[in-house]
C-alpha distance (Angstrom), angle and dihedral (degrees) to the residues before:
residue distance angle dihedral
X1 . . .
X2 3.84 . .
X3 4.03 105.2 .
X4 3.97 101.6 -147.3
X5 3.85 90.5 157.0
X6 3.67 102.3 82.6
X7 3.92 91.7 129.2
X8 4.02 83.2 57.8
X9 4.16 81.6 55.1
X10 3.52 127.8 -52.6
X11 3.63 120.6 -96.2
X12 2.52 133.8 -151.4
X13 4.11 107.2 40.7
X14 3.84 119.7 -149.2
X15 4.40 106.2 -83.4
X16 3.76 88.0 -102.2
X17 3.63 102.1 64.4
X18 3.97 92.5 62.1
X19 3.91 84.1 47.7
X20 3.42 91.5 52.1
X21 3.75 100.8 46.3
X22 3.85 93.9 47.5
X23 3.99 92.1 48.4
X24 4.27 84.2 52.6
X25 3.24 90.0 52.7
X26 3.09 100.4 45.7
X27 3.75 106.8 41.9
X28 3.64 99.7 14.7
X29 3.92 118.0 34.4
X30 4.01 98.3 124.4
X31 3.82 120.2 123.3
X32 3.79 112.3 -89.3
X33 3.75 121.1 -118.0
X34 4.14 92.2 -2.7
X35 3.60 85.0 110.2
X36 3.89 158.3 -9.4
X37 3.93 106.5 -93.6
X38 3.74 125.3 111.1
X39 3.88 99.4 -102.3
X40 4.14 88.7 52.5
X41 3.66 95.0 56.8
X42 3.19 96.2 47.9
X43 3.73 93.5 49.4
X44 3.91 79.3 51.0
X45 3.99 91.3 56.2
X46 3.51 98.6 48.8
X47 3.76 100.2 53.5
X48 4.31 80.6 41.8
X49 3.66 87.3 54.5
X50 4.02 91.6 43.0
X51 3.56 92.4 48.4
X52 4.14 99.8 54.5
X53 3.90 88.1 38.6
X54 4.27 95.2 60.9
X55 3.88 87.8 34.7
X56 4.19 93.3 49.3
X57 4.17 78.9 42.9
X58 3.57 91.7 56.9
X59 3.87 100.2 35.5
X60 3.83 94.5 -109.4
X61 3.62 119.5 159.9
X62 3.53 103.4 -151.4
X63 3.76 118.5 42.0
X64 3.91 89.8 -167.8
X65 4.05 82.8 70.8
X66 3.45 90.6 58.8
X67 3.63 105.6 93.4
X68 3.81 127.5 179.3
X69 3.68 128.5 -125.2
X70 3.75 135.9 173.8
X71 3.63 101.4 -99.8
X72 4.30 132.2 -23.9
X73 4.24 85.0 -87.1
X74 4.26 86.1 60.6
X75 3.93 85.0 52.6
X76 3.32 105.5 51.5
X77 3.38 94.7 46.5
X78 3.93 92.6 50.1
X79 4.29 78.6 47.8
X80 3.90 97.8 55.2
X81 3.59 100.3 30.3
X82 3.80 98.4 46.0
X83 4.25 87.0 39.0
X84 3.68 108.6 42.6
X85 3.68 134.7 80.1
X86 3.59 139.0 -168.0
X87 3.91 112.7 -78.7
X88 3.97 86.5 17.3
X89 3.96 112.7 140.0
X90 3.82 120.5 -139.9
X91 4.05 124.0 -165.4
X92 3.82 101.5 -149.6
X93 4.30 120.9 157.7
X94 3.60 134.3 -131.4
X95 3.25 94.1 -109.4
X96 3.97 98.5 70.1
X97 3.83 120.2 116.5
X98 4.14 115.6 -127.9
X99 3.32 98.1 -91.2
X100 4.10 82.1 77.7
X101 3.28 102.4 25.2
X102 3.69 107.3 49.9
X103 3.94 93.4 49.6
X104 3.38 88.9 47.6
X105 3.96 94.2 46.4
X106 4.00 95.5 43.8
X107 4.12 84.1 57.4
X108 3.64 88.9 43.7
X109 3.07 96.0 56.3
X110 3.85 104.1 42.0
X111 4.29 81.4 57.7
X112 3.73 95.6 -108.1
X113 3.84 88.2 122.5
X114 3.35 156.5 -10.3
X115 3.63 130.6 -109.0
X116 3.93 130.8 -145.5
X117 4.11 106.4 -165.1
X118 3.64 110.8 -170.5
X119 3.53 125.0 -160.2
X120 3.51 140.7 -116.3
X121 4.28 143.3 -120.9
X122 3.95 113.1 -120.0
X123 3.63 81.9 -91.3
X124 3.59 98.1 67.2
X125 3.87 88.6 -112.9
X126 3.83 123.2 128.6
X127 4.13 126.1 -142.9
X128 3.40 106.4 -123.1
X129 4.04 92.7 -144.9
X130 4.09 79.3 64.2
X131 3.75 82.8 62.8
X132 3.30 104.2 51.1
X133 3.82 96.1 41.6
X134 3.81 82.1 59.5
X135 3.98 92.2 54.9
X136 4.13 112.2 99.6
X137 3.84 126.3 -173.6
X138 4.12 78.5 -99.1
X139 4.06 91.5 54.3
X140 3.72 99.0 115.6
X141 4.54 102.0 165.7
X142 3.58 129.2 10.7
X143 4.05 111.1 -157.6
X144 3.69 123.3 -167.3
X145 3.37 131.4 169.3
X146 4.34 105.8 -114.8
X147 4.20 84.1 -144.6
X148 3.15 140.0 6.9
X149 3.86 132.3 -121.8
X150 3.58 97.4 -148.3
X151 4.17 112.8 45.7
X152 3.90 92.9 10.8
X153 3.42 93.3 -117.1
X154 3.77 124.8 172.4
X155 3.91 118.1 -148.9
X156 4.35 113.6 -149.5
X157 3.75 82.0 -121.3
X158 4.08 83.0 173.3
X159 3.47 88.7 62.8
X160 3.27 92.6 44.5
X161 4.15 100.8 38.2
X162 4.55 84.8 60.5
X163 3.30 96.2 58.7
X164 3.44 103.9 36.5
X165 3.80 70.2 57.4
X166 3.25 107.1 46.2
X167 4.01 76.1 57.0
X168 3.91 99.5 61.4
X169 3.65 87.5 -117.2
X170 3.79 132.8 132.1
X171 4.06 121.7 -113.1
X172 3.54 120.4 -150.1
X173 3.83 119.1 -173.9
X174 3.65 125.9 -164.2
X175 4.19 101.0 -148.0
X176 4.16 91.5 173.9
X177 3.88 85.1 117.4
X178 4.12 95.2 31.9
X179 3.88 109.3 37.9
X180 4.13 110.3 105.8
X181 4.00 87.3 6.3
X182 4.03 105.9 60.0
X183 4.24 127.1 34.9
X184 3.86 100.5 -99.1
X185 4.31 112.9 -176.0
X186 3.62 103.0 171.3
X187 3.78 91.0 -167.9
X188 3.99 92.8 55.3
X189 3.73 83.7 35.4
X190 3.32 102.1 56.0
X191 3.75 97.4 -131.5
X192 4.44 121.7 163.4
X193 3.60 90.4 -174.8
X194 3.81 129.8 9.7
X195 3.96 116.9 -166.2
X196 4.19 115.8 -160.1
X197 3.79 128.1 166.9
X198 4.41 113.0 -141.2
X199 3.46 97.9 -141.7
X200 4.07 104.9 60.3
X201 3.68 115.1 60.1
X202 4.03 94.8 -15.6
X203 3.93 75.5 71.8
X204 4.14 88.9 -137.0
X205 3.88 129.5 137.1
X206 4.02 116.9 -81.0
X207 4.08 115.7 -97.9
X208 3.50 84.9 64.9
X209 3.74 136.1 117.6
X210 3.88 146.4 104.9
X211 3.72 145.3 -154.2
X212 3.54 116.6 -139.5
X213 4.01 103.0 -150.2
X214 4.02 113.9 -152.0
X215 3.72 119.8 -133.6
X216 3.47 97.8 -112.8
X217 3.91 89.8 62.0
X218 4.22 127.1 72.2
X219 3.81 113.2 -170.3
X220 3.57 131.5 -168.1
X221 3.35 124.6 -108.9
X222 3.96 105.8 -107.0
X223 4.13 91.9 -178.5
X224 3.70 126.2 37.0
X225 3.90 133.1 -163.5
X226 3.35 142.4 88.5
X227 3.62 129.8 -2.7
X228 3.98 106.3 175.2
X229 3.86 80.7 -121.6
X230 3.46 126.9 87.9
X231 4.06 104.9 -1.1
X232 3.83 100.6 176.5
X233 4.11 92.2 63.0
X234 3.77 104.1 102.5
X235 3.87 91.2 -157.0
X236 3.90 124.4 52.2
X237 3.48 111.4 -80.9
X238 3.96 117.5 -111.5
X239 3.40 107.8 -147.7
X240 4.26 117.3 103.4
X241 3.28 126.6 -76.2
X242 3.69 94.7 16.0
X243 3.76 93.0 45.7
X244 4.14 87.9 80.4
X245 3.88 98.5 12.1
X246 3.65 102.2 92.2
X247 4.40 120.3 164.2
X248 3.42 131.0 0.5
X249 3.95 118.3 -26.7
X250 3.22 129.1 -141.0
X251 3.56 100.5 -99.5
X252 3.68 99.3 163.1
X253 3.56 87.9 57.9
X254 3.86 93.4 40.5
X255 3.84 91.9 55.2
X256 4.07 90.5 47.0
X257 4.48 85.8 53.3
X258 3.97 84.9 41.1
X259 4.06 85.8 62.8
X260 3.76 91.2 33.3
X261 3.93 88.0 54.7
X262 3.54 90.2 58.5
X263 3.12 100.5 46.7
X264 3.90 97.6 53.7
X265 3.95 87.7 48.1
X266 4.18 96.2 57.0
X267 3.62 88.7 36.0
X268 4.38 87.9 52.1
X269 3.90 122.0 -119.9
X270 4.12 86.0 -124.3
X271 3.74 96.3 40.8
X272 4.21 87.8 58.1
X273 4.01 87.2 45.7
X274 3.58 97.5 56.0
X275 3.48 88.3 43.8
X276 4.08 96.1 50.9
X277 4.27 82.4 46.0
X278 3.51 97.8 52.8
X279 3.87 88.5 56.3
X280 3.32 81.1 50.6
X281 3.92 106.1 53.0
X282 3.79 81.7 42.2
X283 4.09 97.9 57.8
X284 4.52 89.6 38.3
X285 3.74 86.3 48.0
X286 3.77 90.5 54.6
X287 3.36 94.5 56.0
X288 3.54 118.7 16.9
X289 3.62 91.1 93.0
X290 3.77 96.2 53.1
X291 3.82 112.9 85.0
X292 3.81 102.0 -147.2
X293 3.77 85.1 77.4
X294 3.55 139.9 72.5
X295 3.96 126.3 -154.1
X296 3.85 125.4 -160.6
X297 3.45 130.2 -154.7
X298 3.82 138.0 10.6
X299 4.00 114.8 -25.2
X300 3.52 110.1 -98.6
X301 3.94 118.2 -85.0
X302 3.86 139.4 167.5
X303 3.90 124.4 -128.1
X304 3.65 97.6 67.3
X305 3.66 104.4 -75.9
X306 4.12 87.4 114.6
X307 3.28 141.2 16.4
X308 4.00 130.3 -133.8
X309 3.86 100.3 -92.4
X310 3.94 120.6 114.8
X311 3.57 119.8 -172.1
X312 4.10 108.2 -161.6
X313 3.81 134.1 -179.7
X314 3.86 124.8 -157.9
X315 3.97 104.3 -145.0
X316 3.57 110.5 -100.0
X317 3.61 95.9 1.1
X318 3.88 125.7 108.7
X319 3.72 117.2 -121.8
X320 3.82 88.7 -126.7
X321 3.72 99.8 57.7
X322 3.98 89.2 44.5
X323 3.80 88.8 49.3
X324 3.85 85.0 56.0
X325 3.42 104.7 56.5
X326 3.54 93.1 45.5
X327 3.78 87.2 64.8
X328 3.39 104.1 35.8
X329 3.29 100.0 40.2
X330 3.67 112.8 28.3
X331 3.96 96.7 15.0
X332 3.86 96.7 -116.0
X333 3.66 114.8 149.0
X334 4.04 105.2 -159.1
X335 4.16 124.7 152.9
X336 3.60 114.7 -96.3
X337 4.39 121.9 -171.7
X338 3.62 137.9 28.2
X339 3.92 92.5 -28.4
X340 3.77 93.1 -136.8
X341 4.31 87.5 -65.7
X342 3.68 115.7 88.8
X343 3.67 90.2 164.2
X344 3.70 95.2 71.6
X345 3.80 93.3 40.8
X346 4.17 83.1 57.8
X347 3.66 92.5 57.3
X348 3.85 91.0 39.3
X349 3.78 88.3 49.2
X350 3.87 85.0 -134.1
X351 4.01 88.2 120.3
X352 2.92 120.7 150.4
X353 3.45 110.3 7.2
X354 4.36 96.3 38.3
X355 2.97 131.2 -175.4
X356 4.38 145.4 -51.2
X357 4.21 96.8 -112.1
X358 3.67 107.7 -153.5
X359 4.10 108.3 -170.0
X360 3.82 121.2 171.6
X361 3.61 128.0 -160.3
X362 3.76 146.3 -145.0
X363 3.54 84.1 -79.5
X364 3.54 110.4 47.4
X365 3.69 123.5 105.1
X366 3.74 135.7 -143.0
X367 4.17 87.8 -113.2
X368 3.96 83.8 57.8
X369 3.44 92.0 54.7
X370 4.22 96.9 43.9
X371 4.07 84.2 52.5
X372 3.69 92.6 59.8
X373 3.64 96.6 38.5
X374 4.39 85.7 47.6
X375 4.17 81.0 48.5
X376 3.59 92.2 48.3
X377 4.18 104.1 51.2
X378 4.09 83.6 38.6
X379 4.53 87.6 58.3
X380 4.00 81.3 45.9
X381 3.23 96.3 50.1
């Protein structure tokens, strides 16, 4: 099989994060901090290690503000509904996938704010004087999305992050699409409260995530329970990470992301970009010229201004049945539909049928590539 899906999750991960997991389990596999034996501290010291490698990664200063989630979805929900008050006003776009939008709708709608959605160029990127027109003395978060999983669009969230600033407001950044693939500083950024998921571009195992809270923000505790800390407090205790890490983690899959981590770091964030992008470049060059197909989105480009995702359409074919005969017949796995962000397929007028989402990875070669674009002129033929 040809993986294509990588902005789905990434497979496959780097050799050493199976290694790593099966030693864990293995060896390791007791609950960390629960108690004093051998096996629990060193559960302990591997989530410890994990923690201060993603939060040196993403230019955090305090690692105990790094807390870890199941996925980017499980941290933005711990962001808005440990942030956000009733009569509180959020400047979102139209652009956003559902993991911000539908929190943010569900609140909307039950009146406990009100939401400003700004839209978008052609290119999927937003102005960011459109944001801060849409700031209001009530504006208390703006949350963007730092790419997007449909056009591979990169917003200037630095831009963005000082004057939302200069403001006094809070920036949230969804980096499910960006972490391990795109420089993120969320000092220089100016970024409250960063969401990432471990097992796209970070290259980890899935049931993994984190939120990395900013120092200027306090959230409330939206689960409660044990920490391994301090078990006589009856309430949950307030200090960082235990303040939103409540139960067991998933260390198994915390030690596989630890690995993963590393990996991405020695192998260069930018150095796996440009790679993804020139598998880009090389499918939209194939085809752009051909006019059976339709391509979304900014042309491919290194230097961070895109990632590698290329949503296509074949004329008068529906991305479901072309996503079907890749893998049935030529054992291509691409993404087919609404890719979890209807919003974007409104303002692409792709809605409701979307788009075929072709993502490479760190791993996928130019001959990958030339197979699917061979398998695609041979369907539209």
């Amino acid at each position: 099989m040809i993986y294509l899906d990588n902005a789905a999750t990434s497979h496959p991960k780097p050799a050493q994060v199976y290694a790593r997991m099966d030693r864990f389990a293995r060896e390791v596999g007791a609950n960390p901090g629960r108690a004093g034996h051998r096996m629990a501290v060193e559960a302990e010291a591997e989530i410890d290690r994990t923690r201060r490698q993603i939060a040196t990664l993403f230019g955090g200063r305090d690692p105990r503000r790094l807390v870890f989630t199941l996925n980017a979805t499980d941290a933005l929900n711990m962001a808005f509904k440990g942030l956000l008050q009733k009569d509180d006003h959020v400047v979102t776009t139209v652009m956003e996938h559902n993991s911000v939008a539908r929190p943010l709708n569900r609140m909307e709608s039950e009146g406990t704010l009100r939401v400003t959605r700004v839209p978008a160029g052609r290119d999927g990127v937003v102005d960011p004087g459109d944001i801060e027109r849409a700031l209001t003395s009530r504006t208390r978060l703006v949350a963007i999305a730092h790419a997007g999983n449909v056009l591979g669009n990169v917003q200037p969230i630095r831009e963005i992050g000082q004057l939302v600033r200069q403001r006094e407001c809070l920036f949230a950044v969804d980096a499910a699409q960006s972490a391990g693939l795109l420089p993120i500083d969320v000092e220089a950024d100016r970024i409250d409260l960063l969401a990432f998921t471990g097992h796209k571009s970070l290259l980890g195992p899935a049931g993994t995530g984190g939120l990395y809270v900013g120092e200027r923000v306090t959230l409330r505790p939206w689960r409660e329970g044990g920490t391994g800390g301090d078990s006589a407090d009856p309430m949950q205790p307030l200090d960082y990470p235990h303040r939103l890490e409540a139960g067991t983690p998933n260390t198994l899959g915390i030690a596989g992301l630890c690995e993963a981590v590393g990996y991405v770091t020695q192998r260069g964030v930018e150095a796996i970009a440009d790679h993804e992008s020139a598998l880009a470049l090389r499918l939209w060059e194939s085809l752009e010229a051909d006019p059976r197909f339709v391509l979304y989105g900014p042309r491919p480009s290194a230097g961070g201004t895109r990632t590698g995702v290329v949503s296509l359409n074949l004329e008068g074919r529906p991305s479901s049945e072309i996503g079907a005969i890749l893998d049935t017949s030529f054992g291509i796995a691409v993404r087919t539909g609404l890719h979890c962000a209807p919003g974007v397929h409104r303002a692409l007028e792709t809605f409701p049928e979307g788009t075929v989402r072709v993502s490479p990875g760190p791993f996928t070669t130019p001959e990958e590539i030339d197979l699917l674009t061979t398998a695609l002129q041979e369907i539209a033929a």
